[in-house]
C-alpha positions in Angstrom: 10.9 10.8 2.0 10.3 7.1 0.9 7.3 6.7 -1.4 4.9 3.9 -2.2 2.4 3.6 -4.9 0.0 1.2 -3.7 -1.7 0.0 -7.3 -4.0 -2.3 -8.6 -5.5 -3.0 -12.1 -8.7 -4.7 -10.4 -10.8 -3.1 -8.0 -12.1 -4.8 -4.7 -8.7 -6.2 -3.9 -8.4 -4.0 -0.5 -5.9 -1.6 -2.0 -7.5 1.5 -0.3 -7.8 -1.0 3.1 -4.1 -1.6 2.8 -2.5 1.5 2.2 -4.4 2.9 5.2 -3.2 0.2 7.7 0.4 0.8 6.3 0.4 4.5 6.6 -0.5 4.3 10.0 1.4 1.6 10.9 4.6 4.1 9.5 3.2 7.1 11.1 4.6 5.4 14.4 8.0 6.3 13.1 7.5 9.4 11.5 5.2 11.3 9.7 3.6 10.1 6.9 1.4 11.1 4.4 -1.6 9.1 2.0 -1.7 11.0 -1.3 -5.3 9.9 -2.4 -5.5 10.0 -6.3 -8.6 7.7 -6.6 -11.3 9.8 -8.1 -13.8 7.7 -5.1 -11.3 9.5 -2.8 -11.9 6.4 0.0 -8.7 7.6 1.9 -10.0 11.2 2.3 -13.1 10.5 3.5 -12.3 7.8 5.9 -9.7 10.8 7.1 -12.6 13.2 7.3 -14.1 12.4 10.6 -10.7 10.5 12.1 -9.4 12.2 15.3 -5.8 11.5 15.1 -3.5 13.5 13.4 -1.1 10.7 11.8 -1.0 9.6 8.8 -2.4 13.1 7.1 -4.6 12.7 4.0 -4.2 14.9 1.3 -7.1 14.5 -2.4 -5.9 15.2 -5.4 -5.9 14.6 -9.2 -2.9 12.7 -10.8 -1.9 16.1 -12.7 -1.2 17.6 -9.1 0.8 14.2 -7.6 3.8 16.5 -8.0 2.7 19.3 -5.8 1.3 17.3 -3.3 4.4 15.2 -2.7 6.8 18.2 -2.4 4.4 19.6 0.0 4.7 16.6 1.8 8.6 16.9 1.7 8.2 20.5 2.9 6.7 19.7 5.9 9.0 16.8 6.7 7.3 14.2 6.0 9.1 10.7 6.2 6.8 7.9 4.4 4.1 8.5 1.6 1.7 6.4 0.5 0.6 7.1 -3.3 -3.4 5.5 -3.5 -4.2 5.6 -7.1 -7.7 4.7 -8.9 -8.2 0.7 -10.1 -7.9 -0.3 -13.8 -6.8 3.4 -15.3 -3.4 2.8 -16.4 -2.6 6.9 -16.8 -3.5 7.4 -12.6 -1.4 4.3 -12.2 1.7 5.4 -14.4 1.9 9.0 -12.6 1.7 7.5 -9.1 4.6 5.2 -10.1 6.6 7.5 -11.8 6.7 9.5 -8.4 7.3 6.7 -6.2 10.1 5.0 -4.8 8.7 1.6 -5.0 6.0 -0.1 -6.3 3.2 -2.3 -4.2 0.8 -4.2 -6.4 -1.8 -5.7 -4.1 -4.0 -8.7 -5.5 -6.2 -11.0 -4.0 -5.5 -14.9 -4.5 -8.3 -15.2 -6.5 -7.6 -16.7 -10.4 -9.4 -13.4 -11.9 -7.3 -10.8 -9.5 -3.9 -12.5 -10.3 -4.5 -12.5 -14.1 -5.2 -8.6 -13.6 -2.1 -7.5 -12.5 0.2 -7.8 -15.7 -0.9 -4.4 -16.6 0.4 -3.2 -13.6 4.0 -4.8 -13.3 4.4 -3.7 -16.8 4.0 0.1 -16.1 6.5 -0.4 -12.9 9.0 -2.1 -14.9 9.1 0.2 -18.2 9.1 3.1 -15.6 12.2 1.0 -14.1 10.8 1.2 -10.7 11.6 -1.8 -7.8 7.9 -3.6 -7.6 6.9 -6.3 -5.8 3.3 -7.9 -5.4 1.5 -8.7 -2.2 -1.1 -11.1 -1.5 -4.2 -9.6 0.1 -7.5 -10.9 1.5 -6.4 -14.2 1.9 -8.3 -16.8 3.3 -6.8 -18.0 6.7 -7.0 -21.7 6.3 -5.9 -24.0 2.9 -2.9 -22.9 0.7 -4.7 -20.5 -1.6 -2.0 -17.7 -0.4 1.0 -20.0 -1.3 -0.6 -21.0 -5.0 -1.3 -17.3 -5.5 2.3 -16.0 -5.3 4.3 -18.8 -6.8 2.0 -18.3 -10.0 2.6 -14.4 -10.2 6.3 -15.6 -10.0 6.1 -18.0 -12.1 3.6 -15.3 -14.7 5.1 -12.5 -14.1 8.6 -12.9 -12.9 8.0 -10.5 -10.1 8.7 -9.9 -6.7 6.2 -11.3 -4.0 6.1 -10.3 -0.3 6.4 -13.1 1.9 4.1 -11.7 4.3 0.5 -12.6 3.5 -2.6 -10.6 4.2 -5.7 -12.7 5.7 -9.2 -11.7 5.4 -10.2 -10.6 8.5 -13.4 -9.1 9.8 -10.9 -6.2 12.0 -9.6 -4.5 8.9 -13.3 -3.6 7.5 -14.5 -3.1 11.0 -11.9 -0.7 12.4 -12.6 1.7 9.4 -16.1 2.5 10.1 -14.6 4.5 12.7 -12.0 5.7 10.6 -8.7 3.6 12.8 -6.8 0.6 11.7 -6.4 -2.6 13.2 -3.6 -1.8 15.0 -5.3 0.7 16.6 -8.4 -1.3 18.0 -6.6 -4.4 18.7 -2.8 -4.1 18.8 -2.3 -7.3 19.7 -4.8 -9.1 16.8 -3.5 -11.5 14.1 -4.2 -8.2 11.9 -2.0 -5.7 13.9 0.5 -8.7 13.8 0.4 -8.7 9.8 0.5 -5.3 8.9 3.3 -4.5 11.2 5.3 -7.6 9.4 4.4 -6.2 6.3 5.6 -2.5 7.2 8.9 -4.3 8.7 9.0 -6.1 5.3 8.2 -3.5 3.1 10.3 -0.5 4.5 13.5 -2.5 4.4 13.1 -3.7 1.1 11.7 -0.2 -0.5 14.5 1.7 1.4 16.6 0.7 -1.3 20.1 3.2 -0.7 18.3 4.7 2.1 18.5 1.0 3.6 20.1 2.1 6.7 17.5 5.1 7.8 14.6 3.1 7.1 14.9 0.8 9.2 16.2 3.2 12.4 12.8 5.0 11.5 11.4 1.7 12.0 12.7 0.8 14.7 
């Protein structure tokens, strides 16, 4: 079972928004799993009145990550996506310590990219693969491209070339508890998300390379 822990030290960066599109996105090649470790528990409640059955949504406190994850595996899951709380750097260190790679999501904003030191730190004393990805970015200007090549160039980490927009489908589609790609499959925001799925699966499969991306397929 490949897991992500989608982290962030800074709140309002779309984290929650993020690892929902990607679990569903994933679900389409098996089943997949959100582990929801945020004490605001965002995921599980946007699960609680959702129709489909992909991804499932399982609540629970970092001490129980563990026993959430194996009951995952149990019930053959492929994909799980670890969605811990902001800025608390003990929910952040268990969810990486479990997962198979690291996604630190920022916004291109000055204050959200000088947030996210704490958060390569833990992934790379845990010795985890991490990478960062740029969220909520504007559509027009260069913003997006200034953003990563200073967390390079800060951090010497790992960015996704696939950039996130801010656009008004991702916050729409989850009052009704979907995802872009499920209201508009063919929208610029179905579009990036299933880049970024493409993108990160191959690079997170690590030895599992291969199977990853016939899942994905």
């Amino acid at each position: 079972m490949l897991t992500v822990a989608v982290i962030a030290h800074k709140g309002g960066v779309g984290k929650t928004t993020l690892a929902l599109h990607l679990a569903v996105e994933a679900a389409k090649a098996g089943p997949a799993v959100i582990v929801d470790i945020d004490p605001q528990s965002s995921a599980a409640q946007w699960a609680d009145s959702r129709m489909a059955k992909e991804p499932t949504v399982v609540a629970c406190p970092p001490a129980r990550l563990a026993v959430a994850l194996q009951a995952a595996r149990n019930k053959a899951a492929r994909f799980a996506f670890i969605d811990s709380a902001p800025a608390v750097e003990s929910a952040a260190l268990a969810a990486v310590r479990a997962a198979d790679f690291c996604l630190i999501v920022s916004r291109p904003g000055i204050l959200d990219l000088r947030s996210i030191g704490a958060n390569v730190e833990i992934a790379k004393l845990a010795g985890k693969p991490v990478a960062a990805v740029i969220n909520a970015a504007p559509a027009q200007g260069g913003q997006a491209a200034a953003a990563a090549e200073s967390v390079r160039k800060w951090y010497s980490v790992e960015v996704c070339p696939i950039i996130v927009h801010q656009r008004a489908l991702f916050s729409h589609a989850l009052t009704a508890s979907r995802c872009a790609q499920e209201v508009e499959p063919a929208s610029k925001a179905a579009i990036e998300i299933a880049a970024l799925w493409d993108w990160l699966a191959r690079r997170a499969g690590g030895q599992r390379h291969e199977e990853v991306a016939r899942l994905s397929a």
